[in-house]
LOLUMGU-768716 format. One line per field, with one value per residue: residue number from 1; x, y, z of N, C-alpha, C in turn; residue in one letter. Coordinates in steps of 0.001 Angstrom, whole numbers, plus 500000, padded with zeros to 6 digits. Atoms other than C-alpha are relative to their C-alpha. Example, Ala and Ser with C-alpha at 12.3 -4.5 7.8 and 13.67 -1.06 7.14 Angstrom:
2
k	c(1;2)
n.east	c(500890;499180)
n.north	c(498810;498810)
n.up	c(500000;499940)
ca.east	c(512300;513670)
ca.north	c(495500;498940)
ca.up	c(507800;507140)
c.east	c(500900;499230)
c.north	c(501200;501090)
c.up	c(500000;500730)
r	c(A;S)
END
This chain:
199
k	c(1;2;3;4;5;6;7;8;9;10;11;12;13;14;15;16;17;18;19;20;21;22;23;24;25;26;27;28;29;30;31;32;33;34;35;36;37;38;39;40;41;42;43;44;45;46;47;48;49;50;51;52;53;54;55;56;57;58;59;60;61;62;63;64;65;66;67;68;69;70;71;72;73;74;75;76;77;78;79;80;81;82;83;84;85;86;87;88;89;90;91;92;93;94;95;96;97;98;99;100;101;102;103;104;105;106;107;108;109;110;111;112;113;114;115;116;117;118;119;120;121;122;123;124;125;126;127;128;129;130;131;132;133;134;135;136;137;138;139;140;141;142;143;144;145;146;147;148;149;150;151;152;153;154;155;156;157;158;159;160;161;162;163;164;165;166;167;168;169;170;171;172;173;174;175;176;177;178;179;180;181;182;183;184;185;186;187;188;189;190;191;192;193;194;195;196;197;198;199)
n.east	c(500369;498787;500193;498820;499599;499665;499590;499600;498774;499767;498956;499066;498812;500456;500190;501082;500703;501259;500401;499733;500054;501210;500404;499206;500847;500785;499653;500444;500910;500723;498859;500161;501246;499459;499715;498455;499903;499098;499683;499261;499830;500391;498675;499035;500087;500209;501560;500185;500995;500837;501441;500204;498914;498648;499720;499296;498803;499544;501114;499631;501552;499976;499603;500563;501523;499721;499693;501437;500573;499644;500263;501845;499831;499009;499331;499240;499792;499748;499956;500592;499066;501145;501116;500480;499366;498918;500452;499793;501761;500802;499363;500532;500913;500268;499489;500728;501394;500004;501051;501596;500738;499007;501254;499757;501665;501508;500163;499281;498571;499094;499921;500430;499292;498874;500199;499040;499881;498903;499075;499169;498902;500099;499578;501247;500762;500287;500272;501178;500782;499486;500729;501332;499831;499688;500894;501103;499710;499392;500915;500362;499271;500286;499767;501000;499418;500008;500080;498450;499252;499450;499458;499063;499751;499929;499375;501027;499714;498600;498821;499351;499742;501001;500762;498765;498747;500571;499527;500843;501652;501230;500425;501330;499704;499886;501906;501141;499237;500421;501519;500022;499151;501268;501333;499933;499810;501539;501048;499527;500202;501431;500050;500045;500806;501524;499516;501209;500478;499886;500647)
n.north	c(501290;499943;501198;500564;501675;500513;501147;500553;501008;500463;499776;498115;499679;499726;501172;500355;500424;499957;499189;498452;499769;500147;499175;499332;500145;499614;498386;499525;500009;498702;498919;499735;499320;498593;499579;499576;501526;500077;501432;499733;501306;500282;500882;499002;499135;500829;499821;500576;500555;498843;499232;498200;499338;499476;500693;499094;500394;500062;500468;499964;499907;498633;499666;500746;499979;498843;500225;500450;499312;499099;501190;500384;501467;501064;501260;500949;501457;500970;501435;501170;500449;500482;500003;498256;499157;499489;499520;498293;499568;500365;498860;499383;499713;499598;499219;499208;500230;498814;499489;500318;499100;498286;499405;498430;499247;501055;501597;501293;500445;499197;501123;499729;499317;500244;501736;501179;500878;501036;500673;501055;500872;501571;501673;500845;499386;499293;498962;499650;499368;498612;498673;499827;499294;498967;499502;499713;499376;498360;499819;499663;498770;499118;500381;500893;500677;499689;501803;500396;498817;501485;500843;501083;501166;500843;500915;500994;500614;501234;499184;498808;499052;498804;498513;499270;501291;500264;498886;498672;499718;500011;499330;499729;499506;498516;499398;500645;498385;498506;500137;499485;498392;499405;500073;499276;498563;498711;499688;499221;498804;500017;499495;499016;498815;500206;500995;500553;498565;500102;501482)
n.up	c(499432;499451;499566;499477;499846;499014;500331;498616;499865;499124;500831;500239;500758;501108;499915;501077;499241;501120;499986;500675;501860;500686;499684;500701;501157;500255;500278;501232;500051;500072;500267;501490;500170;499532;498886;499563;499602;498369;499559;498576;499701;498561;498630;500314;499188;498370;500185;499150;500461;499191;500831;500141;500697;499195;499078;499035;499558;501186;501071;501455;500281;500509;501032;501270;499527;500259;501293;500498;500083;501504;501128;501102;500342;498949;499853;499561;500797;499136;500965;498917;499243;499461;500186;499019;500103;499190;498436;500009;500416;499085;499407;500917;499967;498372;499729;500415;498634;499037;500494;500243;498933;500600;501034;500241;499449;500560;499985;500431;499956;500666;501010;501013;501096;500412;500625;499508;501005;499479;500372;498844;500133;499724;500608;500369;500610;499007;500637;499613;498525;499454;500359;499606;498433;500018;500507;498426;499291;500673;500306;498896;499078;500790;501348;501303;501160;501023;500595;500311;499403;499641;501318;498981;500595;498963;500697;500084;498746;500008;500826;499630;500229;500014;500921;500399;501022;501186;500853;500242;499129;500334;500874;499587;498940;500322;500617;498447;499163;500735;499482;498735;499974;500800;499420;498247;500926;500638;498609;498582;500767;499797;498720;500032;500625;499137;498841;498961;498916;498677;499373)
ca.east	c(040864;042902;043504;045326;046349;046664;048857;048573;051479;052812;056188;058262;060136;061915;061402;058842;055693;052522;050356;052185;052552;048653;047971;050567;048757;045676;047317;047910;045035;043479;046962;045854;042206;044172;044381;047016;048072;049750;050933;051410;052914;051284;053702;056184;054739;053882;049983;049234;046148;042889;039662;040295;041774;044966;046398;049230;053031;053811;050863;051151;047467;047109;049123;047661;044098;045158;045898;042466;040679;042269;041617;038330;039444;040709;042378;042760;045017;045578;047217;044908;046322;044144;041186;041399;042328;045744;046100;047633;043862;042476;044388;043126;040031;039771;041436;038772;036063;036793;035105;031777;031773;033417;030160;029879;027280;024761;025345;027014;029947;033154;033626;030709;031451;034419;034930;036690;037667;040178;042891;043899;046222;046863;048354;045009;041566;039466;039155;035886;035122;037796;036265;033275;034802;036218;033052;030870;033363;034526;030803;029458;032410;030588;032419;030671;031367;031416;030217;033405;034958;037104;040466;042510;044480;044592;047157;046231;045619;048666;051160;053651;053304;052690;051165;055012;056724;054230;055972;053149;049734;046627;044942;041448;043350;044271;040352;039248;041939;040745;037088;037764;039629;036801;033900;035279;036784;032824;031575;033772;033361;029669;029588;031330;029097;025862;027021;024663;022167;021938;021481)
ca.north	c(789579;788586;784355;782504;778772;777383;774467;771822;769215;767456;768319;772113;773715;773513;769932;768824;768508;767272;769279;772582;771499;770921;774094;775719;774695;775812;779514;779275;778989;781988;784199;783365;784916;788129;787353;788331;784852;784050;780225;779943;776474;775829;773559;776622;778708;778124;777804;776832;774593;776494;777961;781626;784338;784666;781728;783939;783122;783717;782033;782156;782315;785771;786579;783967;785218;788684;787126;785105;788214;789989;787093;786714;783272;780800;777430;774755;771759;769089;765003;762069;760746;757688;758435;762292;765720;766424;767002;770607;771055;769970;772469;775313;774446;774588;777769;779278;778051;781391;783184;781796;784816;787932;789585;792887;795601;793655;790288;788410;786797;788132;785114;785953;786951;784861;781727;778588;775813;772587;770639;767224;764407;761016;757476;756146;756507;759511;762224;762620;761980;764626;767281;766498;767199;770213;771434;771280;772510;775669;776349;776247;778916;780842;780143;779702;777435;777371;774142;772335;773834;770464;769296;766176;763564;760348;757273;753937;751890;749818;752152;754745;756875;760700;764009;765059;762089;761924;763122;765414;766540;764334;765976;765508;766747;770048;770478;769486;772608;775220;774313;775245;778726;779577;779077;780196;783432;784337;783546;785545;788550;788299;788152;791224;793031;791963;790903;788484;790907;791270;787989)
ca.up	c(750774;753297;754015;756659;756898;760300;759515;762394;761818;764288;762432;763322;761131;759297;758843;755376;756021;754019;755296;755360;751112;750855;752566;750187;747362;748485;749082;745558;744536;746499;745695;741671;742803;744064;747663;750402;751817;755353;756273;759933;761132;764747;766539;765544;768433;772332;771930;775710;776110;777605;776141;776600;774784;776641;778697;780244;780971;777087;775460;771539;770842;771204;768620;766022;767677;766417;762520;762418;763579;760374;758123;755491;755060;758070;756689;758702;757285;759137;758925;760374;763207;764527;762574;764164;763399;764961;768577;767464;765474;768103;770443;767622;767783;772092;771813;769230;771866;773916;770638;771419;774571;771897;770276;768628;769325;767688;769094;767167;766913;765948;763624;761829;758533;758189;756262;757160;754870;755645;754487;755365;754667;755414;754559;755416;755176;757155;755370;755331;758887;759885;757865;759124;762820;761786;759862;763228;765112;762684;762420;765865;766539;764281;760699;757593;755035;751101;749349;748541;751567;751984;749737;750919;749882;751532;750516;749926;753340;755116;753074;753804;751554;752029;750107;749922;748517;745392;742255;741550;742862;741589;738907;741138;744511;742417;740660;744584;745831;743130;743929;747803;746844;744379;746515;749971;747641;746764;750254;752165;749376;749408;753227;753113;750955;753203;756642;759024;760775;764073;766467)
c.east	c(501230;499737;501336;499719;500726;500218;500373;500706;500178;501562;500446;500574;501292;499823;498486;498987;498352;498857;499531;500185;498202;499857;500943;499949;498995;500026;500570;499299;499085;501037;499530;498734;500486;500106;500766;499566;500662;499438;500416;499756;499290;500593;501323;500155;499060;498654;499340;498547;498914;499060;499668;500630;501224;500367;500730;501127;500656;499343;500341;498713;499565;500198;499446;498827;499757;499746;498842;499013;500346;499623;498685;499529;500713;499863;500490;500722;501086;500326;498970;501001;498907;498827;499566;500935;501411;499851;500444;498927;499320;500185;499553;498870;499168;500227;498454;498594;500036;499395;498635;499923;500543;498975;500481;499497;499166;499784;500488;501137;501185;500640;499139;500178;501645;499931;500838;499931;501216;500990;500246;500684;500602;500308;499203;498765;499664;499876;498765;499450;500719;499576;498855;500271;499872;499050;499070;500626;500643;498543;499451;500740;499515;500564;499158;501080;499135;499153;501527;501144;501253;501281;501463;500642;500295;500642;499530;500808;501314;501086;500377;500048;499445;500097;501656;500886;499195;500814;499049;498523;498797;499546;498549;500478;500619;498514;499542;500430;499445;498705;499839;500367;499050;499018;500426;500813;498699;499666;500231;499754;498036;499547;500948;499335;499058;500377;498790;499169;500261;499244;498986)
c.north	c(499393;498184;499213;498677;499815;498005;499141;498642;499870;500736;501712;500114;499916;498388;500095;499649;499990;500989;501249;499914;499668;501468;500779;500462;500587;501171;500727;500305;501597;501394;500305;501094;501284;500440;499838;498434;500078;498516;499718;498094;500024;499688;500975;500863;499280;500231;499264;499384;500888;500191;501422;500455;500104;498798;500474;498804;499505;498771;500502;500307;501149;500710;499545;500338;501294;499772;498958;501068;500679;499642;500094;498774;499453;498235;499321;498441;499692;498189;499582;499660;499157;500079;501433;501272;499988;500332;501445;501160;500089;501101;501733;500371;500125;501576;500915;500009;501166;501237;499552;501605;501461;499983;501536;500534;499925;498821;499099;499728;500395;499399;500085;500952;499522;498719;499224;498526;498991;499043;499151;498962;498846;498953;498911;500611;500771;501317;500588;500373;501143;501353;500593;500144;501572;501266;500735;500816;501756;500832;500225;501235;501103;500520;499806;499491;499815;498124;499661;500337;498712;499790;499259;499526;498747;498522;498694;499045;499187;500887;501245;501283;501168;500916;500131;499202;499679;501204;501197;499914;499255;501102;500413;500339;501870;500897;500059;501829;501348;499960;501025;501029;500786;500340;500700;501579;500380;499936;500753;501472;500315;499911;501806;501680;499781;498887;499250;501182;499136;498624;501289)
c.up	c(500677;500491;500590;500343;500820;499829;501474;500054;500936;499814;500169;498714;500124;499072;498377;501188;498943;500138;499881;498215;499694;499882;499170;498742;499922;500043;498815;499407;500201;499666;498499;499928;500139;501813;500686;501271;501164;500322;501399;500470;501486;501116;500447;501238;501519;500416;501174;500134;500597;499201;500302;499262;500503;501259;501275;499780;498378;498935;498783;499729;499876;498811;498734;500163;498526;497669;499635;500131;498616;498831;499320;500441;501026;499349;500993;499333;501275;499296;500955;500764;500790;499880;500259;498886;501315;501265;499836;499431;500949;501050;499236;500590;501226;499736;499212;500858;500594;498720;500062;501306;499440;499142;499356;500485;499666;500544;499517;499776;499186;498664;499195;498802;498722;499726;500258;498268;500661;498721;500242;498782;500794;499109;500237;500042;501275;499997;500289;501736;500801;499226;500408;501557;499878;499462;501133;500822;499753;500215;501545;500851;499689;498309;499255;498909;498583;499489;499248;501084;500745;498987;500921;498671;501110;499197;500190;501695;500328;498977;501026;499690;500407;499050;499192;499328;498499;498929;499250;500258;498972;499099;501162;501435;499317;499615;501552;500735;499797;500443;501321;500143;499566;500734;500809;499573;500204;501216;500717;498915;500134;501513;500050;499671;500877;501014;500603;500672;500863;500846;501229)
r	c(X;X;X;X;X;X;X;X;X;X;X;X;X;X;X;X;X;X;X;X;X;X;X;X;X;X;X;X;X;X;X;X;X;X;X;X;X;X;X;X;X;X;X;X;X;X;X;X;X;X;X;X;X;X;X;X;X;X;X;X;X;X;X;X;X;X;X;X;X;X;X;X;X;X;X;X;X;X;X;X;X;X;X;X;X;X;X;X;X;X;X;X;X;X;X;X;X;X;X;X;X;X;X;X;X;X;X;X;X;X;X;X;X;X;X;X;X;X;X;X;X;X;X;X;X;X;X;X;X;X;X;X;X;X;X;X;X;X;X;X;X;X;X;X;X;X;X;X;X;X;X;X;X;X;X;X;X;X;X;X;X;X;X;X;X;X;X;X;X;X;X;X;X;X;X;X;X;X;X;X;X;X;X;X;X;X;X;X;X;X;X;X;X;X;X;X;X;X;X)
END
């Protein structure tokens, strides 16, 4: 079982970053189930904007295209920013738009089969409605999702604080993490054993 976490900070390396520690957590999680983990920061690499596979003139996307095709499991964690997923999520999730025209020899999508799940983080509220972007839009690429396929934390409004400055993880942001490893573990194993038929 193979799962990768497309961490979309605003924030390079090697710079902290709440995000990349949610998503760090939750690759514990599926590492305890027995699976092979890969953390890839976003902002890290030159992911030109576009909706194809291949922008050209040393596009990055390719390469990260290459390590979601390999993947069971695709994590996205992301902070709010204005009520939104990240403009580097957001950038992600244009880019995976150019799998809606990559079928197999059945029809369907090369994404089928593969599970998605999210991450987010925030010093206010919005959680919800960014999961619920990222849900529609993981899903219409052809993603499936787990029940629970969601684990945030979000600080209390008008405050500074973030994920990374708390001296230790919520008890109900760790039960919320294991939940999302568990589930999206059996879905992507059980899609394996009995893939989607043919569209």
């Amino acid at each position: 079982m193979r799962v990768l976490s497309l961490v979309c900070t605003l924030t390079p390396s090697p710079k902290p970053s709440s995000s990349q520690l949610l998503a760090e957590q939750v690759g514990v999680e599926f590492t305890e189930l027995g699976a092979e983990v890969e953390t890839v920061r976003v902002v890290d690499h030159d992911v030109r904007p576009g909706v194809g596979l291949d922008m050209g003139g040393g596009d990055a996307w390719p390469a990260l295209r290459e390590k979601v095709m390999a993947a069971d499991v695709l994590v996205l964690a992301t902070p709010i920013w204005l009520g939104h997923p990240s403009s580097v999520c957001q950038r992600v999730l244009e880019r995976l738009d150019a799998e809606l025209s990559e079928t197999d020899d059945e029809g369907r999508l090369l994404t089928y089969g593969k599970v998605a799940a999210v991450a987010v983080v925030g010093n206010e509220d919005g959680a919800h409605k960014v999961s619920a972007d990222l849900f529609q839009a993981l899903n219409d690429v052809g993603f499936s999702l787990a029940p629970g396929a969601v684990t945030y934390w979000v600080g209390e409004a008008m405050q500074g604080t973030d994920f990374q400055d708390l001296d230790e993880t919520p008890e109900s942001v760790t039960g919320t993490t294991r939940t999302l490893a568990v589930n999206s573990h059996q879905l992507a194993t059980l899609l394996r054993q009995h893939p989607y038929p043919a569209s």
